[in-house]
C-alpha positions as CSV (number, residue, x, y, z in Angstrom):
1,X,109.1,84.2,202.3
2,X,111.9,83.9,199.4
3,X,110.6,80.2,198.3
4,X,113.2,79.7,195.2
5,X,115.8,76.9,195.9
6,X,118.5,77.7,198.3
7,X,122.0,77.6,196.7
8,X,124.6,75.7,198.6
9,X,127.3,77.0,199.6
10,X,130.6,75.5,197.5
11,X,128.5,74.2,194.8
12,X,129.6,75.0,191.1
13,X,127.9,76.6,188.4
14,X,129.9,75.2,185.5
15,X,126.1,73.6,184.2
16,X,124.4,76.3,183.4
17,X,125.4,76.7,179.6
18,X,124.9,73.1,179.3
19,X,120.8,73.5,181.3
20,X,120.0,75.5,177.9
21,X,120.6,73.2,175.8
22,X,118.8,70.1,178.0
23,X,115.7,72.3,178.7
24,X,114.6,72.3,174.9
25,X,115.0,68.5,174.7
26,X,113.4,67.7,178.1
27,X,110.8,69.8,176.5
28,X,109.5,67.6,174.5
29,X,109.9,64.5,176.5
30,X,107.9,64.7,179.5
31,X,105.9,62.0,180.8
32,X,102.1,62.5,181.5
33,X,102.8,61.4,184.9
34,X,105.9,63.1,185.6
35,X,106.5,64.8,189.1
36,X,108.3,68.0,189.8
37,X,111.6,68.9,189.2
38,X,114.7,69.4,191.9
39,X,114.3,72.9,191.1
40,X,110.7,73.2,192.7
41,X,110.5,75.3,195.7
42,X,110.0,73.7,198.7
43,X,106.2,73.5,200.1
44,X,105.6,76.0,202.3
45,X,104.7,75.6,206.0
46,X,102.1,78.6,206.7
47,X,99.4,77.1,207.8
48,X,100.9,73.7,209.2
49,X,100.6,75.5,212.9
50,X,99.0,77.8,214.7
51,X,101.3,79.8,216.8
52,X,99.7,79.9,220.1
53,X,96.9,82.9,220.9
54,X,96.3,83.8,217.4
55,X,93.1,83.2,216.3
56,X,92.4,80.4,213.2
57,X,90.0,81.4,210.2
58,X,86.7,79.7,210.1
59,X,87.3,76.5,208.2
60,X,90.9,76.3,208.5
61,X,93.4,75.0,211.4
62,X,92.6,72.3,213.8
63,X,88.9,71.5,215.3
64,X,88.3,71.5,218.6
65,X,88.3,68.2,220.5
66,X,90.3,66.0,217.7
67,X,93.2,64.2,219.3
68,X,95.8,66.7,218.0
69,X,94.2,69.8,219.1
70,X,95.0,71.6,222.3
71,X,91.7,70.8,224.0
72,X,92.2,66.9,223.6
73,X,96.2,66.8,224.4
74,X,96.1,69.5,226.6
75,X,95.5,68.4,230.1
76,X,92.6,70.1,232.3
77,X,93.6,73.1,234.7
78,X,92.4,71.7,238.2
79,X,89.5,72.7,239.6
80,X,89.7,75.6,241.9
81,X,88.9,74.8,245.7
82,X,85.5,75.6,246.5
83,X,85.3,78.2,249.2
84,X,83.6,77.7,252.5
85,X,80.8,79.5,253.3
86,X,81.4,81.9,256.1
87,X,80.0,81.0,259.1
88,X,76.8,82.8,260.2
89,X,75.0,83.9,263.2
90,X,72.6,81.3,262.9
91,X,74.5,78.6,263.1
92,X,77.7,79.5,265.0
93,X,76.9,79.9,269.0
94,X,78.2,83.2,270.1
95,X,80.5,81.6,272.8
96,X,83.0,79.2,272.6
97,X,81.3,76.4,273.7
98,X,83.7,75.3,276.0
99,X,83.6,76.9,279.1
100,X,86.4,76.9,281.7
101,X,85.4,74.6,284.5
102,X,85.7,77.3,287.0
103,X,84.0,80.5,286.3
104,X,86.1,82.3,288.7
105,X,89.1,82.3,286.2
106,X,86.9,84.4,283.5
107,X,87.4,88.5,285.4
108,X,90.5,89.6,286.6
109,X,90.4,92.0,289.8
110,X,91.4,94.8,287.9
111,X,88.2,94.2,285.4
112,X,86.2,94.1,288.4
113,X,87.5,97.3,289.8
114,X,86.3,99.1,286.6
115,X,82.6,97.6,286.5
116,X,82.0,98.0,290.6
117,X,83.9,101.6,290.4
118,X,85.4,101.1,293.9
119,X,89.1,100.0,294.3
120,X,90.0,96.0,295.0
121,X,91.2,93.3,295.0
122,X,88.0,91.4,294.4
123,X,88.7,87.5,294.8
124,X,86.3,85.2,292.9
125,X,84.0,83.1,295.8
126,X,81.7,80.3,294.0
127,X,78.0,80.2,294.4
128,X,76.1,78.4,297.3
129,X,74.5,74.9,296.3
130,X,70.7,74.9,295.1
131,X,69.0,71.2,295.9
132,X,72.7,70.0,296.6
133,X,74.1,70.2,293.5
134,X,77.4,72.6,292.1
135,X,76.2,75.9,290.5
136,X,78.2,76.7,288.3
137,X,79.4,80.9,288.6
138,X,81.2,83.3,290.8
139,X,80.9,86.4,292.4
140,X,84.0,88.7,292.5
141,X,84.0,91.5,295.4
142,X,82.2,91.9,298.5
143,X,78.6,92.0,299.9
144,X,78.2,95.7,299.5
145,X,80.0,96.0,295.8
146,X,80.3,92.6,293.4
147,X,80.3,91.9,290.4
148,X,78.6,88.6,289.5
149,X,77.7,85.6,286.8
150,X,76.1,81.8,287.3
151,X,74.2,80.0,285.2
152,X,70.5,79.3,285.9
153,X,67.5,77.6,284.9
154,X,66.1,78.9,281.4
155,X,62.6,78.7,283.3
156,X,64.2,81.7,285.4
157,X,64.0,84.1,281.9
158,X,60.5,82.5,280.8
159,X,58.9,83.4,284.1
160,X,60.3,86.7,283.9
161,X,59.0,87.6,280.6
162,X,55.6,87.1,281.8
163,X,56.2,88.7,285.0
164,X,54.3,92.4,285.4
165,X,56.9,93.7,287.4
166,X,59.7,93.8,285.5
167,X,60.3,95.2,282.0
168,X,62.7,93.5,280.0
169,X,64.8,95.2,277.1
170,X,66.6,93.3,274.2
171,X,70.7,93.7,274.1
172,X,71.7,92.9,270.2
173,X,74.7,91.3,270.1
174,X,75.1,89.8,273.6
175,X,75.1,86.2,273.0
176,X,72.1,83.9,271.0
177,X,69.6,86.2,273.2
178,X,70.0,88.8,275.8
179,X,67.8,91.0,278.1
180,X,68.8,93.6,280.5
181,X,66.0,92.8,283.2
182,X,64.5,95.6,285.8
183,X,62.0,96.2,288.2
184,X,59.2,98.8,287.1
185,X,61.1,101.3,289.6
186,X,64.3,100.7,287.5
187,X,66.2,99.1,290.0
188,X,68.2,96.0,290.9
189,X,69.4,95.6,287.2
190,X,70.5,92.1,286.3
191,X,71.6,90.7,282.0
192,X,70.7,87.8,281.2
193,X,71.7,85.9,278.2
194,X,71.6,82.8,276.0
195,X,75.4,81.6,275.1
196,X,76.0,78.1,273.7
197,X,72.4,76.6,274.4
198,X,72.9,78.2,278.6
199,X,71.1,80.8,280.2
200,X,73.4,83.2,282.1
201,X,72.4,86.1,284.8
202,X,74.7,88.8,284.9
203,X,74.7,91.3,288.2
204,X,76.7,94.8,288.9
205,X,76.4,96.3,292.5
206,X,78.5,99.3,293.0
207,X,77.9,100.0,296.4
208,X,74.5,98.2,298.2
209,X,74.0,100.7,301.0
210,X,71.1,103.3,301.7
211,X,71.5,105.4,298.5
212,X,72.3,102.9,296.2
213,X,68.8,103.5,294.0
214,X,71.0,106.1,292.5
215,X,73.5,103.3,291.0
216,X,70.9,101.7,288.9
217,X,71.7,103.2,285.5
218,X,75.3,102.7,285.9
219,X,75.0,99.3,287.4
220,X,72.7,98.2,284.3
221,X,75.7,99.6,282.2
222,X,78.1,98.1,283.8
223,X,76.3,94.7,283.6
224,X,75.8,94.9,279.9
225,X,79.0,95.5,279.5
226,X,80.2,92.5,281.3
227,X,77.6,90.0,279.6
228,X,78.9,91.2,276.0
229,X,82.6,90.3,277.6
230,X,81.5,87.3,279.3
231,X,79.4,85.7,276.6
232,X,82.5,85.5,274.4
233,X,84.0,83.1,276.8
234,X,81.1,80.6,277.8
């Protein structure tokens, strides 16, 4: 930085024989407390800020937290939102938890078609009453090939755990808990599974005639598939 004393521009130099002759007698008549001269060079600025991201020498610049440095007139950033926890298996029900008031509603004919195997339509009838009261379900289809869902007592799976007649194997990801339920012979497959706090039974019967031992594998498919469909819904 040039720090001599800027020369205005228009000003006249006509003094500068005479400033020879003053300097030797100014020379000799200074004050012990005299200040400096117009001539001085103006004071210099480095150092009276700190251009923004460049780092400060230990010792020099502005401290942290006084009221003129950035951290004490700068306002805070605000704080970020805190994300919510995803929810998890244990504590979100695997269906919706509202139910449509008539089960009938939850298979179209065409789905029906494709778990039975055998061509449709298959209208939705509602379940008998047990002790007078509503079940709540519906079976799609006819007596000889149906496809079926109602809710029942959660006694119903608790028996059948300890029931030597039937063998009962785990289905991950149907529901809160899921079984696909058969005799010892293999037949008659049935799902049942916990949605939303309920206990569901789930039946497939392709054709319920003299050979229909030889559905039992493909009905048990066919029911699992439905109860992983139909527990997203109840």
């Amino acid at each position: 930085m040039d720090r001599r004393t800027p020369i205005t521009p228009g000003r006249r130099y006509t003094w500068l024989p005479a400033l020879a002759l003053a300097a030797v007698a100014v020379a000799g008549c200074s004050s012990s407390g005299g200040g400096s001269t117009a001539a001085s060079a103006p004071p210099s600025t480095a150092g009276s800020a700190t251009t923004p991201g460049t780092a400060t020498a230990p010792g020099t610049g502005t401290a942290p937290g006084t009221p003129n440095s950035p951290a004490a007139t700068t306002p805070a950033a605000p704080p970020s939102a805190t994300a919510t926890p995803a929810p998890t298996a244990a504590t979100t029900p695997a269906g919706t938890g509202k139910r449509p008031a008539d089960a009938c509603t939850l298979l179209t004919s065409m789905q029906v078609v494709a778990a039975v195997g055998t061509s449709g339509p298959f209208n939705g009838t509602h379940p008998d009453k047990v002790d007078g009261k509503e079940v709540w379900g519906c079976t799609w289809g006819s007596r000889q090939s149906y496809a079926h869902i109602r809710e029942t007592s959660p006694t119903v799976l608790a028996g059948l755990r300890t029931n030597p007649e039937y063998t009962l194997t785990p289905l991950p990801g149907v529901g809160e808990e899921a079984y696909l339920v058969q005799r010892k012979d293999g037949l008659r497959p049935e799902v049942y599974f916990v949605s939303s706090g309920h206990l569901y039974s789930v039946e497939v019967v392709k054709d319920r005639g003299p050979n229909d031992d030889a559905n039992a594998p493909a009905e048990a498919a066919a029911a699992s598939g439905l109860a992983l469909a139909l527990s997203k819904l109840v």
